[in-house]
C-alpha positions in Angstrom: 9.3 13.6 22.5 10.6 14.7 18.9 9.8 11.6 17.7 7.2 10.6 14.8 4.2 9.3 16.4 4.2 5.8 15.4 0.2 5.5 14.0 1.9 8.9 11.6 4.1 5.5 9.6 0.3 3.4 8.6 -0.6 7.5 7.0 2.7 7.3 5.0 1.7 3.8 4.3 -1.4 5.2 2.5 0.2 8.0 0.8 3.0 5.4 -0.8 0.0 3.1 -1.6 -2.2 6.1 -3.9 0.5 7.2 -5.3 2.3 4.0 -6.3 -0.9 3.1 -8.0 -1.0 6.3 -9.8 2.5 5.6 -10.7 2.7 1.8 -12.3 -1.1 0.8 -12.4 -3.6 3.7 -12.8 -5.0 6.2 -10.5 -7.2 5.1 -7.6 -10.3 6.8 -8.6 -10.6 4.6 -11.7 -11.3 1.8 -9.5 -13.8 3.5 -7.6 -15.4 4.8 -11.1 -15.7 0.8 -11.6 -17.0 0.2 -8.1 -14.4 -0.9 -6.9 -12.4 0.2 -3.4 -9.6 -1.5 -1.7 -10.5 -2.5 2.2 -7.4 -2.5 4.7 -7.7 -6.1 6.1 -4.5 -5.8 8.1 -1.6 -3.8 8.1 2.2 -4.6 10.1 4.5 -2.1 10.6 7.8 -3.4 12.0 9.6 0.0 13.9 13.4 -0.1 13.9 14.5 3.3 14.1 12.4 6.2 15.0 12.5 9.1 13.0 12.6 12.3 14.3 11.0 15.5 14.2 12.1 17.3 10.3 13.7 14.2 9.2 13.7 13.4 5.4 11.9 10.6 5.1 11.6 8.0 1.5 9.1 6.0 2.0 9.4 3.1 -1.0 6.3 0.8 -1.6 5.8 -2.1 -4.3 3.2 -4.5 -5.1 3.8 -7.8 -2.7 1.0 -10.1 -4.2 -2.1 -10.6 -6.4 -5.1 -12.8 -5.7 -8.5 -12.9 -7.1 -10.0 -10.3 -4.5 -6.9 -9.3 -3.0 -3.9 -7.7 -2.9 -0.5 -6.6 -0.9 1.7 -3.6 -0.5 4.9 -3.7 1.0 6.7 -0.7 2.6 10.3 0.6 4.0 10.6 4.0 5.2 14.1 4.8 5.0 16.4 8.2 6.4 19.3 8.3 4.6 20.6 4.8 4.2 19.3 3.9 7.4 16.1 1.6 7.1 13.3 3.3 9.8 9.9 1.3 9.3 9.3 -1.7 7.4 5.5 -3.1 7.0 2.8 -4.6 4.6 -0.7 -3.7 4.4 -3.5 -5.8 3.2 -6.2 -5.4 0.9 -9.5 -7.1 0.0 -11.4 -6.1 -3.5 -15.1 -4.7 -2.5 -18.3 -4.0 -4.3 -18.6 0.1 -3.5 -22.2 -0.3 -3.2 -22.2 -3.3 -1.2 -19.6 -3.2 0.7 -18.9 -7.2 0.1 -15.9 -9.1 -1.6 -15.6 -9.0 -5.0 -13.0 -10.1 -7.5 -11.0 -8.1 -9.7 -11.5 -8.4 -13.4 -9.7 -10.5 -14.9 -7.4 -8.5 -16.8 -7.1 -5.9 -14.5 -5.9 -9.0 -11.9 -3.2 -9.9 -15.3 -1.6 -6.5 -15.3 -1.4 -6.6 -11.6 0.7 -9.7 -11.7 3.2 -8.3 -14.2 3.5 -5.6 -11.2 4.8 -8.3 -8.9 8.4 -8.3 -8.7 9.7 -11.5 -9.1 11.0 -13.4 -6.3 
């Protein structure tokens, strides 16, 4: 159809996500080295444009909110000046070896908060 299949925009999601942590909080893999992962609890993707097959596509996440065990990411996938995909995905703080809720330490929870933009 020469469209992007739409479950390909929750992958971009994922991508932003890694790397925005890598970028302006710290690599993934340090929380896992504390035992720590980040479980998808829901995701929402709102489509408004389809992109197309070769498109350039910026995909622009930030940090939407901070709670004890949990977190948000916001998303827009833009083309150009055109806004494509817009979405949020949710995240719960786990134990890795359990597999149950956890919350985050306490500082690490503080310099997650001064992430937040304001507003």
């Amino acid at each position: 159809m020469g469209v992007v299949h739409h479950a390909n925009y929750v992958r971009y999601f994922e991508l932003a996500r890694v790397q925005w942590l890598a970028e302006h909080d710290r690599p993934y893999r340090e929380y896992v080295e504390q035992g720590i992962h980040f479980a998808v609890t829901r995701v929402e993707v709102d489509y408004q444009k389809p992109a197309r097959f070769d498109d350039e596509l910026r995909v622009t996440a930030w940090l939407a909110w901070v709670r004890h065990a949990s977190l948000a990411i916001a998303y827009e996938i833009t083309r150009g000046d055109e806004t494509l995909v817009v979405g949020v995905t949710e995240h719960a703080a786990v134990d890795a070896q359990s597999g149950r809720p956890r919350r985050m330490p306490k500082e690490r929870r503080a310099e997650m908060l001064a992430l937040v933009p304001p507003g």
